[in-house]
N, C-alpha and C positions, 0 to 999 in steps of 0.2 A: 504445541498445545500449551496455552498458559498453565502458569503455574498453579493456580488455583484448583483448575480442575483436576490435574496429574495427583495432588494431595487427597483431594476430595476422593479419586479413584482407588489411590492406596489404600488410602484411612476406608474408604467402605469395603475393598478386597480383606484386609487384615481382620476387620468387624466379622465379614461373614467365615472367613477360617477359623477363627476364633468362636463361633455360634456355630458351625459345624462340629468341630472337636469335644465342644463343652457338653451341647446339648444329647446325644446320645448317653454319656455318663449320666448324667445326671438323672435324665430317664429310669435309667437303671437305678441308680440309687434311690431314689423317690417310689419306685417299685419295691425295693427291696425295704424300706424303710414302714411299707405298708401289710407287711406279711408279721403277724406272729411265731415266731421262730421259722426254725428249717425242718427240713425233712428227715428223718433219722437212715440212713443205711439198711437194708435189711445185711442180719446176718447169714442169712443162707444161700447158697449160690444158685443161679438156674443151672439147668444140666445145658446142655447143648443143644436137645430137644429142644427146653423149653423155650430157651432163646430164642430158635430158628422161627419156632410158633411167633412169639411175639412180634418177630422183626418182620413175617409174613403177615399177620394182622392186624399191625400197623400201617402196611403196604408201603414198608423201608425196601430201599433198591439197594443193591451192590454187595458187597462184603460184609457181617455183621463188625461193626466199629462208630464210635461218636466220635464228630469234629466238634472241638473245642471251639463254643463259640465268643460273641465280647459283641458290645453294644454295636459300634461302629455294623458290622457286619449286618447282625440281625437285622438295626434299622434297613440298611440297603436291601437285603431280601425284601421285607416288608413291601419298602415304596415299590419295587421297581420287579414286585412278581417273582421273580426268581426260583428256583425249583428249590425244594428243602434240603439241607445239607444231612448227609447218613447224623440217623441216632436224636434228631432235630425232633421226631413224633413221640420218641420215648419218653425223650425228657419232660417235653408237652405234657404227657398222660399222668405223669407222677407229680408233676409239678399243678398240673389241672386239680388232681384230686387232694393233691394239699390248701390249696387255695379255696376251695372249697367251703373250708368252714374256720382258714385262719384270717382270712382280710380284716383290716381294721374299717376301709370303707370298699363297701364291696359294690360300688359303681360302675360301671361298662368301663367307664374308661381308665378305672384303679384296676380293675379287677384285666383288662388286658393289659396295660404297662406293668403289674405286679407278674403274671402269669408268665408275661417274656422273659421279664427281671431274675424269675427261677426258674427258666428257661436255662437262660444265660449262665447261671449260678450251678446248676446241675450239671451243665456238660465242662463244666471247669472245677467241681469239686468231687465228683460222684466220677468213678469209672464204668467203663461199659458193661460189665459184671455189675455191678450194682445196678445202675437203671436197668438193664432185663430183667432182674429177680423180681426185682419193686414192680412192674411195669406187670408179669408175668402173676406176682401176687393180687395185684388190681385188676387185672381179666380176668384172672381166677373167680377171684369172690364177684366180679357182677355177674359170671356165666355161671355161679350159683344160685344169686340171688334172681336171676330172670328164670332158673331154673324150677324153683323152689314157688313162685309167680303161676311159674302153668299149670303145677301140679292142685292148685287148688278149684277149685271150680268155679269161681268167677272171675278168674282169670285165665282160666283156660278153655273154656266155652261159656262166651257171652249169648250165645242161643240157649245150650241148658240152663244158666242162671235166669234165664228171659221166664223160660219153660215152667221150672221150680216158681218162681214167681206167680205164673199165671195160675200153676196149681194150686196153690198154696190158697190164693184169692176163692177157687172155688168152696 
């Protein structure tokens, strides 16, 4: 093999190690860099009950526990489909609902490298006690708030608001 191309093959092996190792961080950080602050802990714990609900309504499998996760990985789930690692939806949901209304630019594609980024961030800061509770207080209040939606009348029957409507007209 001339020499030429043996270097050429090195020097583009070592480029792309080098652009594999870097660019998942950096993702990460570029995500994180785009969030106004973090998420605060709650302080109250879920019971056991509650947990068991969350980690059922998220449609989490196995044992209730979060795998620490770190960019390298996530990305590889990502590309390559991968089934989601225990605790991966919790974090999601808390980290979703932060994102929400902290993004600096809330663009599809800030707004998903931001959202993995405190993905990432939550299952390495936050214990699995803490994402239930959080997780558990955020079903809480939307299965109020869709709750509170039906009880009113034109949300909870679009025929009798139709009805009242047409009455009203006469």
């Amino acid at each position: 093999m001339p020499r030429l191309l043996r270097r050429a093959l090195v020097t583009a092996s070592l480029l792309a190690l080098t652009v594999g190792a870097v660019v998942p961080w950096l993702m990460y950080e570029l995500g994180m860099s785009n969030i106004d602050g973090r998420p605060v802990p709650p302080v109250k714990a879920a019971t056991s009950a509650q947990a068991e609900s969350v980690w059922l309504t998220l449609k989490e499998t196995g044992p209730i526990r979060v795998e620490r996760l770190n960019p390298y990985g996530y990305a590889l789930d990502v590309l390559t489909d991968q089934p989601v690692l225990p605790g991966t939806r919790v974090a999601w949901l808390v980290a979703r609902n932060h994102n929400a209304n902290k993004l600096t630019n809330s663009r599809m594609l800030w707004w998903h490298m931001s959202g993995g980024a405190l993905t990432i961030w939550l299952t390495r800061n936050w214990t699995a006690d803490q994402l239930l509770a959080k997780a558990h207080e955020l079903l809480s209040a939307q299965h109020a708030a869709s709750n509170n939606a039906l009880l009113t009348d034109t949300y909870s029957s679009p025929l009798r608001a139709q009805r009242g409507a047409a009455e009203g007209e006469r």
